[in-house]
TORTI-418801 format. One record per residue (C-alpha): z, x, y; residue in one letter. Coordinates in steps of 0.1 Angstrom, whole numbers, padded with zeros to 4 digits, always signed. Last residue first. Layout:
residues N
ZXYA
...
//
This chain:
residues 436
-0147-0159-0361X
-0113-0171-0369X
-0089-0155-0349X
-0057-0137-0362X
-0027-0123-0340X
-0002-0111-0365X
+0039-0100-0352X
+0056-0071-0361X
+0093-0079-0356X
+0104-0082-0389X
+0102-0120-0391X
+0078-0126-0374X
+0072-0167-0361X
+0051-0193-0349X
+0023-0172-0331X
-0009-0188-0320X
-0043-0180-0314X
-0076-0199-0303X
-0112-0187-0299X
-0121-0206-0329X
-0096-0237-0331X
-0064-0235-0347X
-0052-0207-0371X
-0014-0213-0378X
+0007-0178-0387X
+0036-0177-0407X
+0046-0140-0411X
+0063-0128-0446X
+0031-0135-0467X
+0002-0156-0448X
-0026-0141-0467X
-0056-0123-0454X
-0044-0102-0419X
-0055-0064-0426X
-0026-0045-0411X
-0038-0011-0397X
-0014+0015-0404X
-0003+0026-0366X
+0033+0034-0369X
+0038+0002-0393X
+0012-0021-0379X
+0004-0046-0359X
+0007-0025-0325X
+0037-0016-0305X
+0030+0010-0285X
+0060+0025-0260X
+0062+0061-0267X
+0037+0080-0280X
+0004+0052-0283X
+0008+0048-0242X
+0015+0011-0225X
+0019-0016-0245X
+0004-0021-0278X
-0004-0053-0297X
-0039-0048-0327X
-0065-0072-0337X
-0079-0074-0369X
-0107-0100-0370X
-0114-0127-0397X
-0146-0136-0410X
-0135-0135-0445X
-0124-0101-0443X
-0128-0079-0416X
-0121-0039-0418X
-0158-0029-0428X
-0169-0045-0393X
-0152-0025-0371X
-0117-0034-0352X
-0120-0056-0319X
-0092-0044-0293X
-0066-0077-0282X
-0046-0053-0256X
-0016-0075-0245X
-0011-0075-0210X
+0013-0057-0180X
+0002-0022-0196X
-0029-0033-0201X
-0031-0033-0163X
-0042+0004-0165X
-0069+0011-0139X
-0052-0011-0106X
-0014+0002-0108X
-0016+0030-0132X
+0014+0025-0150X
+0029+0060-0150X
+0065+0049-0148X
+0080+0016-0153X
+0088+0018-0191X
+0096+0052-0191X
+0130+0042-0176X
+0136+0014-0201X
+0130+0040-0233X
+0122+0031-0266X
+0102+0004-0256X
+0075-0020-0281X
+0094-0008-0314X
+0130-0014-0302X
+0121-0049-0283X
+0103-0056-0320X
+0070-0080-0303X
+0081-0116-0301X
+0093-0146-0323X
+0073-0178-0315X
+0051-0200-0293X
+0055-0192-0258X
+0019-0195-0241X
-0004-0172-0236X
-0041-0166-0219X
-0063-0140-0230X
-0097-0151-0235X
-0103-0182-0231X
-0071-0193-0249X
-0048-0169-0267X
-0011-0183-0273X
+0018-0155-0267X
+0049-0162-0249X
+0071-0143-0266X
+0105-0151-0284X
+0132-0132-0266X
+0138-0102-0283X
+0164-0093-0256X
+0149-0060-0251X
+0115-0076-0251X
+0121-0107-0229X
+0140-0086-0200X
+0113-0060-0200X
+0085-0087-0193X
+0106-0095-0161X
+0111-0067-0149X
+0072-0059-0154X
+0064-0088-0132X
+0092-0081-0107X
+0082-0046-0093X
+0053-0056-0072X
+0077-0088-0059X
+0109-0066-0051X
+0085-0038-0030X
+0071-0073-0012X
+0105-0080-0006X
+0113-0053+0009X
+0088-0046+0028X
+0086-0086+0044X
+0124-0080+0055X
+0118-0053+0070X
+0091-0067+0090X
+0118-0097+0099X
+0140-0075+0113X
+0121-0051+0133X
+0102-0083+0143X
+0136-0105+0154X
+0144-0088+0187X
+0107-0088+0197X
+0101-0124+0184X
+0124-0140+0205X
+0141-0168+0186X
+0178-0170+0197X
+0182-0205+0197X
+0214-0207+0173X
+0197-0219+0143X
+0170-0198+0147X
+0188-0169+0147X
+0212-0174+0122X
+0185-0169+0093X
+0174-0134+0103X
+0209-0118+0099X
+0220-0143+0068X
+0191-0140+0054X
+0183-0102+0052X
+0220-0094+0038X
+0225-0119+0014X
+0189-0119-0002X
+0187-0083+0001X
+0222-0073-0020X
+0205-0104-0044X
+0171-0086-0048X
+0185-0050-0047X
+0212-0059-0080X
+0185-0080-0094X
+0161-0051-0095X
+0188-0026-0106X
+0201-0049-0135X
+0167-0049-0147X
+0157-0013-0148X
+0141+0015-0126X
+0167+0042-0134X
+0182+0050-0102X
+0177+0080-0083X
+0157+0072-0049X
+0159+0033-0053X
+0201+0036-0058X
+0202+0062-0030X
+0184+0037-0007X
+0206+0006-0019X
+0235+0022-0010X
+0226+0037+0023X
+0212+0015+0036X
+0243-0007+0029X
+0269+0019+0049X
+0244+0019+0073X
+0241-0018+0084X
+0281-0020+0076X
+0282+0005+0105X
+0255-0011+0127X
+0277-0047+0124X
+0307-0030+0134X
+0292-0018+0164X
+0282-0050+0174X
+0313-0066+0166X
+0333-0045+0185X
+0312-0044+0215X
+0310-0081+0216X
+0351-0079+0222X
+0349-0050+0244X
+0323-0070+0265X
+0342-0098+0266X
+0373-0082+0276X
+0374-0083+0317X
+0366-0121+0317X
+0346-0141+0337X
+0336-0111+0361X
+0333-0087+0332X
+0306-0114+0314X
+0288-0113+0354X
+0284-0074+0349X
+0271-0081+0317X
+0244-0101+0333X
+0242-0134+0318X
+0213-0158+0303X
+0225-0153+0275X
+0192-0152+0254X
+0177-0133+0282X
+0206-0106+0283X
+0201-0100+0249X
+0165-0094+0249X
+0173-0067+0275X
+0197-0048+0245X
+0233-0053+0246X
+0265-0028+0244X
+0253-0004+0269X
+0272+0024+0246X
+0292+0021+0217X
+0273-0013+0207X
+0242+0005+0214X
+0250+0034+0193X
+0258+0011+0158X
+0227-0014+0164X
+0209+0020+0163X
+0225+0034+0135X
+0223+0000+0119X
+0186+0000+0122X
+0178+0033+0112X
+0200+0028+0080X
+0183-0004+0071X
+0146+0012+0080X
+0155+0034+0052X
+0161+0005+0031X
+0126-0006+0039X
+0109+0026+0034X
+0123+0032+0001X
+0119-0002-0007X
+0077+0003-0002X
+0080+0034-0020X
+0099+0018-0052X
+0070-0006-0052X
+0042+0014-0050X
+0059+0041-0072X
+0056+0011-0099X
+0026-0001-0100X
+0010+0033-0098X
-0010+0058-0075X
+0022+0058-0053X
+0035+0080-0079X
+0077+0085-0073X
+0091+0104-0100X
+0125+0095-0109X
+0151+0119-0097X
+0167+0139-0126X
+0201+0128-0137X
+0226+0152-0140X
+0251+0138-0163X
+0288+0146-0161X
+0305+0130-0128X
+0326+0107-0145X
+0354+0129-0137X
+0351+0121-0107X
+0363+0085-0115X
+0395+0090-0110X
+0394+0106-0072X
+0365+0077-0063X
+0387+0052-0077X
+0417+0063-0060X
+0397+0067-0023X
+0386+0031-0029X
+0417+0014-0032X
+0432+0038-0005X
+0406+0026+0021X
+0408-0012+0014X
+0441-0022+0025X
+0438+0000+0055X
+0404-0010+0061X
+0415-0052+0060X
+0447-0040+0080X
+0426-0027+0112X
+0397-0057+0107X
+0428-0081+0109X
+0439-0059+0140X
+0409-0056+0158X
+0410-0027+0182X
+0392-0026+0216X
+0381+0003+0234X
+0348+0002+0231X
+0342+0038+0222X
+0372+0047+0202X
+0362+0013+0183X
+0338+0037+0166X
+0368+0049+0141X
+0359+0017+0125X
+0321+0030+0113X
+0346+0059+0094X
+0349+0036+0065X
+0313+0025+0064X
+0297+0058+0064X
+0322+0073+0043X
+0318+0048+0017X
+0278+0050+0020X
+0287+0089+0009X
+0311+0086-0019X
+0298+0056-0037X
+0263+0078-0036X
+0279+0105-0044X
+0295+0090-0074X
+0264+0071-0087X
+0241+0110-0082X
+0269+0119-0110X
+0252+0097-0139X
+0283+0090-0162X
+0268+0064-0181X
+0295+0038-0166X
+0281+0053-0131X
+0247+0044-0133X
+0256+0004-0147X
+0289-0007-0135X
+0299+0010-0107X
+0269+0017-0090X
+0260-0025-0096X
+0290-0031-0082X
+0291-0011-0057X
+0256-0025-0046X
+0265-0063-0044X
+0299-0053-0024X
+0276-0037-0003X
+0252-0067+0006X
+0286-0093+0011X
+0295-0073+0037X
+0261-0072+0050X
+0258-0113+0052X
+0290-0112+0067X
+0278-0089+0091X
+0250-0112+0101X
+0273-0140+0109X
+0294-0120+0131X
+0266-0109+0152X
+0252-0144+0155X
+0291-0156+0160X
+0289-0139+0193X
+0252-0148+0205X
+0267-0184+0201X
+0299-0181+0220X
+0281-0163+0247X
+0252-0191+0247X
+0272-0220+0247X
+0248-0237+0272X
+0260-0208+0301X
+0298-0216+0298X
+0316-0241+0286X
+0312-0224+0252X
+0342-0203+0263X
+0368-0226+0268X
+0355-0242+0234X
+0360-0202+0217X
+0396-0206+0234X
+0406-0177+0261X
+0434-0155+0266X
+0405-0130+0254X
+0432-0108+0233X
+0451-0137+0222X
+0419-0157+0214X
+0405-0127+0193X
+0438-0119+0173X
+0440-0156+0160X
+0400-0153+0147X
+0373-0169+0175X
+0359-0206+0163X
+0322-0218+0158X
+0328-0231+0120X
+0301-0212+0110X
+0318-0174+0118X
+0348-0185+0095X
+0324-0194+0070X
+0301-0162+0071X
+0334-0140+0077X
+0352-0153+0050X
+0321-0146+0025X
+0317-0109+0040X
+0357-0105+0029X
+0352-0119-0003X
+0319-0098-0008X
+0342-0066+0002X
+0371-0078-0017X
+0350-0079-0047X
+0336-0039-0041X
+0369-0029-0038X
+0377-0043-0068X
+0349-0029-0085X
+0355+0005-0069X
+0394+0002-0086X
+0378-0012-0123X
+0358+0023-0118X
+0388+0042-0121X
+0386+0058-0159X
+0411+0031-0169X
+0435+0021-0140X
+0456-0006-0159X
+0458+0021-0189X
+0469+0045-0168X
+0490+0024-0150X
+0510+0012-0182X
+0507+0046-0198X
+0490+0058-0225X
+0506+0068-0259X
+0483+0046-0279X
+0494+0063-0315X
+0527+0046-0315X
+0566+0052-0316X
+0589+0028-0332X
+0615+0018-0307X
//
């Protein structure tokens, strides 16, 4: 056979530099969390569940309203939802941070893999192995062990943490998602100790309306069986926390980070709040810790959104929305500010935004020139975001003023007085004229 100059093997070549490995780990997690919200809907117990019980999920609901049945697929429900969560974020790792070789992505992998992996060894301390849950981390743990061991060598650049000012728009919202991702990892270490120990909390008990000596008196392996579940739930808590907290801490602020966190917290957050209600279970003591987490984190996804959003239509070179009312309202109209010329650097576009004194950056500056530079009783207005050094677009070639008296390259339509409207630019550098 001739030879040729791709010498790489057939695994090698399958396997790449080992990040298609965390991705596919990461897809059989959201598969696996996706299962689990279905199979925990339909009201039933797994094969390995009723054989261990000796008992039917209907047998079961006989008792107490339903309750047991329903407290049980609450848990179950809610780690779906988490499942799901961290498949979200080692995705995103995998993809994005890791892909440019930033080495905090592999530790981050590294360390909310542990977490999660190890979670299972916590059946020690309820005495109750699941066997589908048993081959699922079997499966899983090798997958993810090779792509951590081939993508080390990823593990290049050094990426300084971002700095967090709660003085601006930004570190307000990256500190109010620190704080609720945080509260992730608290919560599932808890959730994780309780199901090793006393298994349920007083609230619990209410909503059951059972004692859990009475749940050993019905049958001996109830409590192992909730046990499990509970515990499993805290682990995949952590493991998520800790994902999404490491990605906040050292993450560039960017767009596919923001969507990454909103869906991961969408899944997670509604499937353990929304289950409640629909099973009864609506006391507010259990569900404040979870719902006040909820409201941080979102509120930390809605401060950060506006300038996501803004960032997505420049780099993209979407055309802008930009029609002038009374004074400053817009409206899309035509071709936007040069993405390139308006941000060189998507990191340094969320940083040092002064979050009340500097809401130009979020706004087009429109800044009066002097007199000598009008003609015909037209005023130059100039476009910059943020700082003149690194993200300032203005009309202008690197700040020479642009005196607007003929429409040459750009078409511009002057309307009413007071009124502006872009229809097109060509180069990128787009005119803003009013008639005065």
């Amino acid at each position: 056979m001739r030879g040729t100059d791709d010498d790489r093997g057939f695994f090698e070549a399958f396997l790449g530099d080992g990040r298609s490995l965390i991705k596919l780990t990461a897809l059989a997690l959201i598969g696996a969390g996706a299962f689990a919200l279905f199979q925990a809907s339909t009201g039933q117990f797994l094969p390995q569940d009723t054989d261990y019980l000796g008992m039917t999920a209907a047998q079961l609901c006989a008792l107490r309203g339903c309750r047991i049945v329903h407290f049980m697929v609450h848990d179950r429900v809610s780690f779906g939802g988490v499942l799901m969560a961290i498949g979200i974020m080692y995705l995103w790792l995998a993809e994005f941070p890791l892909r440019r070789r930033e080495t905090w992505a592999w530790w981050a992998l590294l360390i909310s893999g542990s977490a999660g992996f190890l979670s299972f060894l916590a059946y020690l301390g309820y005495g109750y192995l699941d066997s589908w849950h048993g081959a699922a981390t079997l499966a899983l743990l090798p997958l993810f062990a090779a792509g951590l061991v081939r993508t080390r060598v990823l593990r290049v650049e050094q990426v300084s943490r971002p700095a967090l000012d709660v003085h601006s728009r930004n570190g307000v919202g990256r500190m109010l998602l620190l704080m609720a991702t945080f509260g992730i990892i608290a919560a599932g270490l808890t959730i994780m100790t309780v199901g090793m120990t006393s298994v349920f909390v007083p609230t619990d008990i209410v909503f059951m309306g059972i004692t859990p000596a009475e749940l050993r008196q019905v049958n001996p392996h109830l409590v192992p069986l909730i046990a499990h579940d509970r515990a499993g739930f805290g682990g995949a808590l952590v493991s998520c926390g800790l994902a999404m907290f490491l990605a906040v801490l050292y993450g560039r602020p960017s767009r596919s980070l923001w969507q990454a966190l909103a869906a991961a917290g969408v899944t997670g957050f509604c499937a353990a709040i929304a289950v409640h209600p629909l099973i009864g279970y609506t006391d507010l003591f259990h569900l404040g810790p979870a719902i006040a987490g909820c409201v941080v984190f979102f509120l930390g996804i809605a401060i950060t959104t506006p300038r996501q959003a803004l960032l997505h239509v420049l780099r993209n070179r979407q055309r802008v929305a930009v029609r002038v009312f009374e004074p400053r309202h817009f409206r899309a109209a035509g071709s936007g500010p040069d993405a390139e010329g308006v941000l060189r650097e998507e990191a340094e576009a969320f940083e040092d935004d002064a979050f009340c004194g500097q809401l130009r950056d979020l706004f087009l500056d429109l800044r009066n020139f002097p007199a000598e530079d009008r003609e015909d009783g037209r005023l130059e207005i100039g476009l910059h975001f943020g700082d003149a050094d690194h993200r300032a677009v203005r009309v202008e070639h690197h700040r020479e003023a642009v005196v607007v008296d003929e429409a040459e390259a750009e078409r511009v339509d002057v309307e009413r007085a007071g009124f502006v409207e872009i229809e097109r630019g060509d180069e990128g550098d787009d005119l803003l004229v009013i008639n005065h």
